[in-house]
TIGU-985032 format. One record per residue: residue number from 0; x, y, z of N, C-alpha, C, CB in turn; residue in one letter. Coordinates in pm, 1 decimal. Glycine has a CB too. Layout:
+-----+----------+----------+----------+----------+----------+----------+----------+----------+----------+----------+----------+----------+----+
!   i !       nx !       ny !       nz !      cax !      cay !      caz !       cx !       cy !       cz !      cbx !      cby !      cbz ! aa !
+-----+----------+----------+----------+----------+----------+----------+----------+----------+----------+----------+----------+----------+----+
! NUM !        X !        Y !        Z !        X !        Y !        Z !        X !        Y !        Z !        X !        Y !        Z !  A !
...
+-----+----------+----------+----------+----------+----------+----------+----------+----------+----------+----------+----------+----------+----+
This chain:
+-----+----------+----------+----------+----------+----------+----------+----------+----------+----------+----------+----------+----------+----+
!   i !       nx !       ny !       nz !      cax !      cay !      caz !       cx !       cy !       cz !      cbx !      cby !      cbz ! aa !
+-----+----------+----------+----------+----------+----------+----------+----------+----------+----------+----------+----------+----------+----+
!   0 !   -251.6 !   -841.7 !   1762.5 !   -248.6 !   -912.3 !   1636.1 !   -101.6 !   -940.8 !   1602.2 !   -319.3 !   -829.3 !   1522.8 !  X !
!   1 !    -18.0 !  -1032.9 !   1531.5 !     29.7 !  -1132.8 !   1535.4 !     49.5 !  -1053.5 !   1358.3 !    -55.2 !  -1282.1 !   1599.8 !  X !
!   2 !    220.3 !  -1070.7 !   1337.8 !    213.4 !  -1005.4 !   1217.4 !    165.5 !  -1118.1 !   1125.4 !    349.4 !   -937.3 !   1176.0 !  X !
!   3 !    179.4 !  -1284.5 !   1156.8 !    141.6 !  -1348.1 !   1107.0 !     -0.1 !  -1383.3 !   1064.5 !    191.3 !  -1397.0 !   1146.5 !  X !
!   4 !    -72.6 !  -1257.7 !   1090.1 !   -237.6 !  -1311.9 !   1119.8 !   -255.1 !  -1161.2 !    987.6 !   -337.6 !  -1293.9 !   1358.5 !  X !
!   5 !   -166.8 !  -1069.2 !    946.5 !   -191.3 !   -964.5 !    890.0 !   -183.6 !   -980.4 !    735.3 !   -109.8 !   -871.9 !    944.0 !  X !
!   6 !   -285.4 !   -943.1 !    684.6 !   -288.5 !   -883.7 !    529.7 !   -276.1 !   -790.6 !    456.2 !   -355.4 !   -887.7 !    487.4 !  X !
!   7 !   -153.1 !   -770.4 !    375.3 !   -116.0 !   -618.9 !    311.0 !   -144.6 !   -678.2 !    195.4 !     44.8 !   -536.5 !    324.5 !  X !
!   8 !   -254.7 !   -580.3 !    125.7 !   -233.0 !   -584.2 !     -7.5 !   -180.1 !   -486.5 !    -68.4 !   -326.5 !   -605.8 !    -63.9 !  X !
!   9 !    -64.3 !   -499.3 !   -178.2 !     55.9 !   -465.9 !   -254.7 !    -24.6 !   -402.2 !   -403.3 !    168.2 !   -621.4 !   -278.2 !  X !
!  10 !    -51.0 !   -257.6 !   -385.0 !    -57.8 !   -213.5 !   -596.9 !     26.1 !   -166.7 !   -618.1 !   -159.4 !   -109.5 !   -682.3 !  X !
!  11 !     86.8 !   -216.0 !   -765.5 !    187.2 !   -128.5 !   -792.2 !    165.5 !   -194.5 !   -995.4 !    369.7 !   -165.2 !   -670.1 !  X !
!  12 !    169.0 !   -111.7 !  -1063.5 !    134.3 !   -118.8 !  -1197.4 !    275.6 !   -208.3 !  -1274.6 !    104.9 !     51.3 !  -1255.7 !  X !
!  13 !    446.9 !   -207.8 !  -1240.8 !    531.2 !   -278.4 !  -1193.0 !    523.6 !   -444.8 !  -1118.0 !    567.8 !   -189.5 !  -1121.4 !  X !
!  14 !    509.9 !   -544.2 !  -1216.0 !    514.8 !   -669.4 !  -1175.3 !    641.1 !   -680.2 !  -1069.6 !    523.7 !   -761.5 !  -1301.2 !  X !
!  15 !    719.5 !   -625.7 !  -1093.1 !    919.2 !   -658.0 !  -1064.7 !    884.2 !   -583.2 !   -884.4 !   1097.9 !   -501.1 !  -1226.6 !  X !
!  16 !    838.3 !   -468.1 !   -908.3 !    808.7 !   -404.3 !   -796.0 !    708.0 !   -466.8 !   -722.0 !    777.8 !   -281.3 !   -820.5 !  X !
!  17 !    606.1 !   -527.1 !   -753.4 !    512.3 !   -631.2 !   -636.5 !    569.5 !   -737.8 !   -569.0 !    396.4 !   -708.7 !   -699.6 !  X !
!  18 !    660.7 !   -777.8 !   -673.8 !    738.4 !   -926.5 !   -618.7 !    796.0 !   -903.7 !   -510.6 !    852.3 !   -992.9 !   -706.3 !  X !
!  19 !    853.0 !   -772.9 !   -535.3 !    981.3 !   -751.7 !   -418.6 !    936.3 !   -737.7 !   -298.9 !   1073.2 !   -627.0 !   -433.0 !  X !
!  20 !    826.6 !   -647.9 !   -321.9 !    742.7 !   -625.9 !   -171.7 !    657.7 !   -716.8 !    -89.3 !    650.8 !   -530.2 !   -186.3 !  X !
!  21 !    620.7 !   -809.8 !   -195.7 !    584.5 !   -961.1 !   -163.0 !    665.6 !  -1029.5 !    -93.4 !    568.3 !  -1040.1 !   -267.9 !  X !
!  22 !    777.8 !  -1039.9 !   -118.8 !    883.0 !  -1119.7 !    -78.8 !    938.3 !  -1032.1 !     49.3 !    992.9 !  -1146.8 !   -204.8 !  X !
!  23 !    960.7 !   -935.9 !     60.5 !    999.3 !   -841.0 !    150.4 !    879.3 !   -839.4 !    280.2 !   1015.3 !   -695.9 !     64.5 !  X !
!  24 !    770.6 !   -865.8 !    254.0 !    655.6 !   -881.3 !    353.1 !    669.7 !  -1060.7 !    420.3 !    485.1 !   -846.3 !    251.5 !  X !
!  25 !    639.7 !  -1108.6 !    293.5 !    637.7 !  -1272.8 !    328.9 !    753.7 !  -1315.6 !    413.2 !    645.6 !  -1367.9 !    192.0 !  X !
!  26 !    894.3 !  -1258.0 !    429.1 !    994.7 !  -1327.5 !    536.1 !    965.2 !  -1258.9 !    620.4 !   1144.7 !  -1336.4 !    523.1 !  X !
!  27 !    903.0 !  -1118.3 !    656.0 !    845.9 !  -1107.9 !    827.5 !    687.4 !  -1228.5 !    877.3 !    775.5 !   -894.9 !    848.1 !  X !
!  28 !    693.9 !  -1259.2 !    780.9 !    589.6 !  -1403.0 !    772.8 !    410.5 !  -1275.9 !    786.7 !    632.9 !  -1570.1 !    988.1 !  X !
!  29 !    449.3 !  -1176.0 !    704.5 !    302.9 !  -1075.8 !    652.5 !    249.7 !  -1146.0 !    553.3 !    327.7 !   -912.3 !    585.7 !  X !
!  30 !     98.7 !  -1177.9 !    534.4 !     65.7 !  -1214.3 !    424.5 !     26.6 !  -1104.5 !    321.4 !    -24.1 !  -1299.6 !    447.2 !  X !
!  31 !     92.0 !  -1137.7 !    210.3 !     38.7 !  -1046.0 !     97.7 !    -55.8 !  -1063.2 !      7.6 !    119.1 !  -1018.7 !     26.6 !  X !
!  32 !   -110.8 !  -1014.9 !    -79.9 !   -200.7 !   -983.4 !   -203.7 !   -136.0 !   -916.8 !   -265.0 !   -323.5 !   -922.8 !   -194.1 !  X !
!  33 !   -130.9 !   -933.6 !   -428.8 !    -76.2 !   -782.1 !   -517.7 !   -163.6 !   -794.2 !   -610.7 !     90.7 !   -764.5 !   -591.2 !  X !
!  34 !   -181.3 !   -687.3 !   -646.3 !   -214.0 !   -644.0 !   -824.1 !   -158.1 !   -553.7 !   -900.9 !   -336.9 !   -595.7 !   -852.3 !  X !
!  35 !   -116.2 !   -544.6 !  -1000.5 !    -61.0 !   -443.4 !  -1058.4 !   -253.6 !   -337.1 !  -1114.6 !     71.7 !   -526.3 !  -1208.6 !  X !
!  36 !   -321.4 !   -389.5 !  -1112.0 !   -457.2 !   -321.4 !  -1179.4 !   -518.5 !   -225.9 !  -1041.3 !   -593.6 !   -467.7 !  -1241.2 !  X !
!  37 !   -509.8 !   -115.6 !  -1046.1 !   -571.3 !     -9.2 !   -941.1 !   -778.1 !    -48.8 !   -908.8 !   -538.7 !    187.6 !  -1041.5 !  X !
!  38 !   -791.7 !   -119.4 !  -1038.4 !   -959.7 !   -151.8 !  -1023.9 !   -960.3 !   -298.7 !   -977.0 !  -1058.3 !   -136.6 !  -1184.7 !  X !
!  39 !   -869.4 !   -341.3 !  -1006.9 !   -868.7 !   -456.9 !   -950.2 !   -873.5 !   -474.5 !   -770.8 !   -750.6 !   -510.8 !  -1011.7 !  X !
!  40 !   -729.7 !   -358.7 !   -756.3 !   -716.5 !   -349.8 !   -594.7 !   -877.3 !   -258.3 !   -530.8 !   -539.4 !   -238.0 !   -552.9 !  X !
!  41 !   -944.4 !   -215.2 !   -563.5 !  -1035.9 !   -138.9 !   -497.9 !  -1100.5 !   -261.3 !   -500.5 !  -1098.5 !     -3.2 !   -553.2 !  X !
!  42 !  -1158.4 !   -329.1 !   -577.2 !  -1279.1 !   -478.3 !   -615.4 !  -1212.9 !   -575.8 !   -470.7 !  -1236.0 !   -597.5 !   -841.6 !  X !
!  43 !  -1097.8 !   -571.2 !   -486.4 !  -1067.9 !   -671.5 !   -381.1 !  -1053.8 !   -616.4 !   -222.9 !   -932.3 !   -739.3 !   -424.7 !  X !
!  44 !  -1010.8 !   -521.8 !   -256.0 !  -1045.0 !   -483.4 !   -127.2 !  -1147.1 !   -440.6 !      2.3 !  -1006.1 !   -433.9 !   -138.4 !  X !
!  45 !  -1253.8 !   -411.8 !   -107.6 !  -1367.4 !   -406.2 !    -41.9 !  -1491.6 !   -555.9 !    -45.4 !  -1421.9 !   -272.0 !   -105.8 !  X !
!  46 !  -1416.9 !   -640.0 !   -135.1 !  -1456.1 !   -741.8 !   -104.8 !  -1377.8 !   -819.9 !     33.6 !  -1452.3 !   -802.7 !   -226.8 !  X !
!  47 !  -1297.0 !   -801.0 !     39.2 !  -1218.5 !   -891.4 !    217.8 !  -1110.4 !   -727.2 !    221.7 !  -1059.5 !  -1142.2 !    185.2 !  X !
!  48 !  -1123.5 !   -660.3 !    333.8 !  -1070.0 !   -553.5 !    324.6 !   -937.6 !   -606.7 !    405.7 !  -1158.7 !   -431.6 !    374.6 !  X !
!  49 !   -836.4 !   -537.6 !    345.8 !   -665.6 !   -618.9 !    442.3 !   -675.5 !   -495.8 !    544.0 !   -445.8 !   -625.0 !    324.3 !  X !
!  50 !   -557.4 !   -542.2 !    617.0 !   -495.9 !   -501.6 !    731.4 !   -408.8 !   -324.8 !    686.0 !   -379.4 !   -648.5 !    778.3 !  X !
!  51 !   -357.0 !   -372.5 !    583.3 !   -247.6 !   -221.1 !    532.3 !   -273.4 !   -251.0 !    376.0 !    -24.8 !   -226.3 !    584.1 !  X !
!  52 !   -282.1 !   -137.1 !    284.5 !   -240.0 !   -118.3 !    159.8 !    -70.4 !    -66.6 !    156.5 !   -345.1 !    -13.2 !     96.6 !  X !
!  53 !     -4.5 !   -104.1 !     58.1 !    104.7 !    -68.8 !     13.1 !     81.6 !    -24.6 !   -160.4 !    203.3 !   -189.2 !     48.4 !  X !
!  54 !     54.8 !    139.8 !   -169.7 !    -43.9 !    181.5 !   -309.8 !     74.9 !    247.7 !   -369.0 !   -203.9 !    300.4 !   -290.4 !  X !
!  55 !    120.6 !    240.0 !   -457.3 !    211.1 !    312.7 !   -555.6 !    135.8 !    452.3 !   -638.1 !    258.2 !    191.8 !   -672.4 !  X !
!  56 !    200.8 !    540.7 !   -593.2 !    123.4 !    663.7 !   -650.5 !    114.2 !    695.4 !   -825.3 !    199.1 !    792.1 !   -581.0 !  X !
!  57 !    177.9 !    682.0 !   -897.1 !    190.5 !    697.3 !  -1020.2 !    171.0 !    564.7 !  -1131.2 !    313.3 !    755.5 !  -1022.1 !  X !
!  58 !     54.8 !    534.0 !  -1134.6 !     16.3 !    430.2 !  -1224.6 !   -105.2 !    466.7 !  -1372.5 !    -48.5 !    320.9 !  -1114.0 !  X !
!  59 !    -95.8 !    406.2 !  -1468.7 !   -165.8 !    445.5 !  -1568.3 !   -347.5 !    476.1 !  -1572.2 !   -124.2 !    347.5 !  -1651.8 !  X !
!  60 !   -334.5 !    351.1 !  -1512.1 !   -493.4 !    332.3 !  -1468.7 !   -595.9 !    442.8 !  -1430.2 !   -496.1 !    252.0 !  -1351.4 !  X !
!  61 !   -506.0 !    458.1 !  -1282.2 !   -603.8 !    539.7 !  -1234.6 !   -466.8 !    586.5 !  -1071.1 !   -798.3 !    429.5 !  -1204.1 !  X !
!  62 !   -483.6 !    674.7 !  -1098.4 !   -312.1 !    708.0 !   -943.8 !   -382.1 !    667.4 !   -819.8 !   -237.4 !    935.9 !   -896.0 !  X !
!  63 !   -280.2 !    678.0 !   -725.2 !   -277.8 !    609.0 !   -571.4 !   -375.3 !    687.2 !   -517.9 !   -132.1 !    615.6 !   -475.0 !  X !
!  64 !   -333.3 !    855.3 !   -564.4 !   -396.4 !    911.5 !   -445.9 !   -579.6 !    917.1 !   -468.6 !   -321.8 !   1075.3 !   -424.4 !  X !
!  65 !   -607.8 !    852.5 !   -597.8 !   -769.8 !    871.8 !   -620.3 !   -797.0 !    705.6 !   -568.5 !   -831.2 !    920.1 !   -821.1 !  X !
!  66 !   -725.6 !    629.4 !   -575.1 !   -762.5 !    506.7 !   -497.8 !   -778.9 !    476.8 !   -349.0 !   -681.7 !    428.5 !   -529.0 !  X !
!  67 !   -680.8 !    560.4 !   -321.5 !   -660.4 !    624.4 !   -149.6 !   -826.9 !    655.9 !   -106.6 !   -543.2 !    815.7 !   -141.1 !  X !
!  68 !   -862.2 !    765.5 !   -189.6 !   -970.4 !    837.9 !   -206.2 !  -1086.7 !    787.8 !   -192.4 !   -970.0 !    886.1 !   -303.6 !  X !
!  69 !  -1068.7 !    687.0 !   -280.3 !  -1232.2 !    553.9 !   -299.0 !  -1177.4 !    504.1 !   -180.6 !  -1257.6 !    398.4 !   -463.6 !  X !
!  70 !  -1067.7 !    414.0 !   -142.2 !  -1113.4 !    356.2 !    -12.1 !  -1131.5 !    407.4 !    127.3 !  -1043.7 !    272.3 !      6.2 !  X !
!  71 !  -1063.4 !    562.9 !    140.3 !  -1130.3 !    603.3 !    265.0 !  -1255.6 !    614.8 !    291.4 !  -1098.5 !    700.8 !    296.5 !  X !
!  72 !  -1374.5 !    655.3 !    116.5 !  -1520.1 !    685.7 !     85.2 !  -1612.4 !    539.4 !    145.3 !  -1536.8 !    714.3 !   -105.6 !  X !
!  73 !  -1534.6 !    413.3 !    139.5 !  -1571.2 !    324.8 !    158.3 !  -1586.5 !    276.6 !    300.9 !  -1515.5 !    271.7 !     89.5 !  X !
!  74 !  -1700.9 !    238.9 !    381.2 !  -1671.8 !    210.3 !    518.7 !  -1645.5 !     90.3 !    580.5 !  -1755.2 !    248.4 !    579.3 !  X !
!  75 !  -1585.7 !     -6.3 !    487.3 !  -1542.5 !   -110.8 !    494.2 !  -1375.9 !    -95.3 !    537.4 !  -1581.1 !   -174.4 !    369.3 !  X !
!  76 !  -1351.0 !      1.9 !    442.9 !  -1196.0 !     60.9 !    437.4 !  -1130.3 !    157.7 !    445.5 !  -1149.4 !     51.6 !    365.1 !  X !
!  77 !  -1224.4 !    247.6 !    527.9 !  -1221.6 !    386.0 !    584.3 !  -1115.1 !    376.9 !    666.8 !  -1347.0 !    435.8 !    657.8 !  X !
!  78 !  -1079.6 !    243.6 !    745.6 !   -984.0 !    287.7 !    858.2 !   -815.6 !    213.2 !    804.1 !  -1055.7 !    212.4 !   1036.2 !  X !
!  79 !   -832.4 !    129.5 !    705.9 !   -743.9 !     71.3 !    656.9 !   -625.5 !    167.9 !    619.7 !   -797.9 !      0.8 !    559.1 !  X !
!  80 !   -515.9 !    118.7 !    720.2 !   -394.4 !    226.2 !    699.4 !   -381.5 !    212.4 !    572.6 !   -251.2 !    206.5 !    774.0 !  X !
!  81 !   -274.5 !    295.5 !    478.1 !   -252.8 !    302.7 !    358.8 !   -120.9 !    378.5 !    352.4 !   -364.2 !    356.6 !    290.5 !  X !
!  82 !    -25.7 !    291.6 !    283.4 !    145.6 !    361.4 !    290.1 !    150.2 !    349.9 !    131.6 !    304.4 !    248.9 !    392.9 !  X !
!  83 !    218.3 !    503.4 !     71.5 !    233.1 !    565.0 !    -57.3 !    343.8 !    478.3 !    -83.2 !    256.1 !    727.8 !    -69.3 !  X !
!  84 !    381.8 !    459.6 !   -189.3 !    516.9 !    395.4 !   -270.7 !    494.8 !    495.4 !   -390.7 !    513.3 !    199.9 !   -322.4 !  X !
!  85 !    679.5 !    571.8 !   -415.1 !    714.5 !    644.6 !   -515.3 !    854.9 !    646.4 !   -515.8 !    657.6 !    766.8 !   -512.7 !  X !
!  86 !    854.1 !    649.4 !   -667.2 !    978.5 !    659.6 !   -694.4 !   1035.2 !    839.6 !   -730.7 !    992.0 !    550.7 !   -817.4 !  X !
!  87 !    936.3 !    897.7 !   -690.5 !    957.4 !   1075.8 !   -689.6 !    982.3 !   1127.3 !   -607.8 !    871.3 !   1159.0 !   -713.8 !  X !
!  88 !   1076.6 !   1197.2 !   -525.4 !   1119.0 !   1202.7 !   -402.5 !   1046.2 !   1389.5 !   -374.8 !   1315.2 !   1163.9 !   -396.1 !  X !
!  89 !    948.7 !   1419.6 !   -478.1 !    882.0 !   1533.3 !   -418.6 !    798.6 !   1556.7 !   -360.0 !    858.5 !   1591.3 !   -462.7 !  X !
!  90 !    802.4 !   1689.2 !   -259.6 !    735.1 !   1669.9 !   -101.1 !    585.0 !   1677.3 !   -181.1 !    775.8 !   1824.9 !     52.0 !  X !
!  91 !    563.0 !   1740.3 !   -292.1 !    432.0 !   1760.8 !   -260.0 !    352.4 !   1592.3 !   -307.8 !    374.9 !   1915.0 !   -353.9 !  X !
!  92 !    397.9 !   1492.5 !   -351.3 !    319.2 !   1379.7 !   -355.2 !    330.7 !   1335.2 !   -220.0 !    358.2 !   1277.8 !   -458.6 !  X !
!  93 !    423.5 !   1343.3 !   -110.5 !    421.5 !   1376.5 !    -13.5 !    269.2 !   1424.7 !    111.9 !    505.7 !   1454.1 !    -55.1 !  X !
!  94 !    305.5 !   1506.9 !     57.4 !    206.1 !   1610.1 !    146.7 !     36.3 !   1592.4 !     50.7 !    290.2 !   1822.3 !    137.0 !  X !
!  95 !     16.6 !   1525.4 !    -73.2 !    -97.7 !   1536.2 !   -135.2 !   -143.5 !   1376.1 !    -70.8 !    -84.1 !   1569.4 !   -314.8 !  X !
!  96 !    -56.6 !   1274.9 !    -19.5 !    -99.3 !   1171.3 !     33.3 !    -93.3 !   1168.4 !    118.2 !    -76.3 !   1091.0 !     13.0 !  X !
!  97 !    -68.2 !   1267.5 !    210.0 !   -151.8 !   1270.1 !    404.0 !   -245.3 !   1368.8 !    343.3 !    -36.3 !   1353.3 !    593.6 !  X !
!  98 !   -248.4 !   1469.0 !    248.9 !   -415.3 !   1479.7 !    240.9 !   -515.3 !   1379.6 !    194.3 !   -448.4 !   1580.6 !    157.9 !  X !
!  99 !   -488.5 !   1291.7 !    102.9 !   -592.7 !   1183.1 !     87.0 !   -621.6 !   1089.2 !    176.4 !   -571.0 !   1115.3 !     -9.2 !  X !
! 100 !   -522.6 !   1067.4 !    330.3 !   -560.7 !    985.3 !    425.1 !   -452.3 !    872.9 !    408.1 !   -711.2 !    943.2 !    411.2 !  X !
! 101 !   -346.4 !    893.1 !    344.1 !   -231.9 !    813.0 !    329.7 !   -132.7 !    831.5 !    485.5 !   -149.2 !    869.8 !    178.5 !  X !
! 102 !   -124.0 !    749.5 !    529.6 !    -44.5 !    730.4 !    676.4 !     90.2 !    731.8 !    688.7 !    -69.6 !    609.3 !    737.6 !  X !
! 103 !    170.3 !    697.3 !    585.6 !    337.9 !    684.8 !    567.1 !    348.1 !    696.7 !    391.0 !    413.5 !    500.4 !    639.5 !  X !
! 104 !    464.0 !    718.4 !    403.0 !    580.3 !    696.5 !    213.3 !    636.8 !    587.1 !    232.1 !    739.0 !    818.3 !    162.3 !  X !
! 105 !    693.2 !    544.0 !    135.3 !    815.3 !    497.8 !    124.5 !    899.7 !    498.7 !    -36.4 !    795.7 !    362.0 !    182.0 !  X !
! 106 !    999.2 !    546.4 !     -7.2 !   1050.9 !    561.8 !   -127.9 !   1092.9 !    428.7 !   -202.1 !   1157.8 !    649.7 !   -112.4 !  X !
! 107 !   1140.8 !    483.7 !   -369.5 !   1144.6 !    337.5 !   -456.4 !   1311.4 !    390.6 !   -470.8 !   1017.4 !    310.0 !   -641.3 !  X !
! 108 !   1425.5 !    324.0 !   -475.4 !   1419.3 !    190.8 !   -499.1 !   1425.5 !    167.5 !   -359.2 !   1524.2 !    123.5 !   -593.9 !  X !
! 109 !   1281.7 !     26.4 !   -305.0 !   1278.2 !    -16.1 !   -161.7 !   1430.8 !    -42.0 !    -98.0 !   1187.8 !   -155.0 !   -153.1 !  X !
! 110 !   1405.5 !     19.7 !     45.8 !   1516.1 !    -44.6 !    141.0 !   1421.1 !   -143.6 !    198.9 !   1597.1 !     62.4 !    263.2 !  X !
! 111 !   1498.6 !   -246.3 !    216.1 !   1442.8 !   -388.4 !    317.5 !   1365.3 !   -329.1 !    433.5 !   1584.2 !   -493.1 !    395.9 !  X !
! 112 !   1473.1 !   -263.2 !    531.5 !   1455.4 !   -196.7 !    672.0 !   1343.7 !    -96.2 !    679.1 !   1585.4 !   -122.4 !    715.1 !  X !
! 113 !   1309.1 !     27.8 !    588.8 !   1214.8 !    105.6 !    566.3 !   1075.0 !      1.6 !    517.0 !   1272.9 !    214.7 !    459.7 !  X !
! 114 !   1110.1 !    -71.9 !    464.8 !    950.1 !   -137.4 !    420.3 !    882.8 !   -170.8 !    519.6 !    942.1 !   -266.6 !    335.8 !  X !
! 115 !   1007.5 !   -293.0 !    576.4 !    959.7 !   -369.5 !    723.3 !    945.5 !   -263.9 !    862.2 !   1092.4 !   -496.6 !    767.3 !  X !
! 116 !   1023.6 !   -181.3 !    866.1 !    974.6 !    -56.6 !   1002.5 !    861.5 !     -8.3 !    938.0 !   1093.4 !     96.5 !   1046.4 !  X !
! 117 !    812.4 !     80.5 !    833.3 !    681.0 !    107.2 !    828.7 !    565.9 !     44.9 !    819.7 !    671.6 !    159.8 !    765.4 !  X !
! 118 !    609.7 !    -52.4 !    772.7 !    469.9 !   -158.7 !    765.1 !    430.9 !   -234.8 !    861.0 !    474.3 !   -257.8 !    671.0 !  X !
! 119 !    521.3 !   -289.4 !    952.2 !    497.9 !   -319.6 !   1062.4 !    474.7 !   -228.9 !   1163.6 !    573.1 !   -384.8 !   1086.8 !  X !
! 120 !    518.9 !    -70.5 !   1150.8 !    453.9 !     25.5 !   1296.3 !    297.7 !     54.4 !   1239.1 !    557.8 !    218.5 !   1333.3 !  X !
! 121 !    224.1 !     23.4 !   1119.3 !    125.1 !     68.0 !   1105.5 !     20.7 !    -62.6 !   1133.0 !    128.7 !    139.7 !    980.3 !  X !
! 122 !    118.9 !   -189.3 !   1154.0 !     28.8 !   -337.7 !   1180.5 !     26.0 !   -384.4 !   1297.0 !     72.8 !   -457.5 !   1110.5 !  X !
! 123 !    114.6 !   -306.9 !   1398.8 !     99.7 !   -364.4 !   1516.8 !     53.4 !   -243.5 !   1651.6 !    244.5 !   -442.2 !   1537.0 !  X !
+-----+----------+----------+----------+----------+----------+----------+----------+----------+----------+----------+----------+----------+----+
């Protein structure tokens, strides 16, 4: 698969923070989706399930790692990698999102190089 053929959809409750990762996906020519709404991203995702989530752990709604949660429950999106975004650099959100089936981190504020190496070793 062809990073150009791939779909990450982007939650993050942070408009400023979707853009970036939008834009940060779209010049490796990744197609994106965002929502800032955590019910929104589960609705869409199991309606056309993407390639990678990029889920921000700390949002009002409802957090990453219980969204993580619904889509591994789901067998549409059971296998759909899923990389944490936080701006908390503690191990245990860490270590509580490879227990929910979360595959990589990446810390906030994004590096270019960390977005594009993890997101692309989990798309190709």
């Amino acid at each position: 698969m062809s990073l150009s053929d791939c779909n990450v959809l982007i939650v993050d409750d942070i408009e400023e923070n979707v853009r970036i990762l939008s834009e940060i996906l779209e010049t490796q020519g990744i197609q994106t989706r965002a929502t800032t709404s955590p019910k929104m991203a589960l609705q869409s995702a199991k309606a056309s399930p993407p390639d990678l989530v990029l889920l921000d752990v700390r949002m009002p709604e409802m957090d990453g790692f219980t969204v993580c949660q619904e889509l591994k429950s789901f067998p549409a999106t059971a296998s759909v990698p899923v990389i944490f975004i936080s701006g908390s650099v503690d191990s245990v959100d860490r270590d509580r999102g490879a227990e929910v089936g979360g595959v990589d981190y990446i810390n906030k504020p994004f590096r270019l190089k960390d977005v594009i190496d993890r997101v692309t070793a989990h798309l190709v």
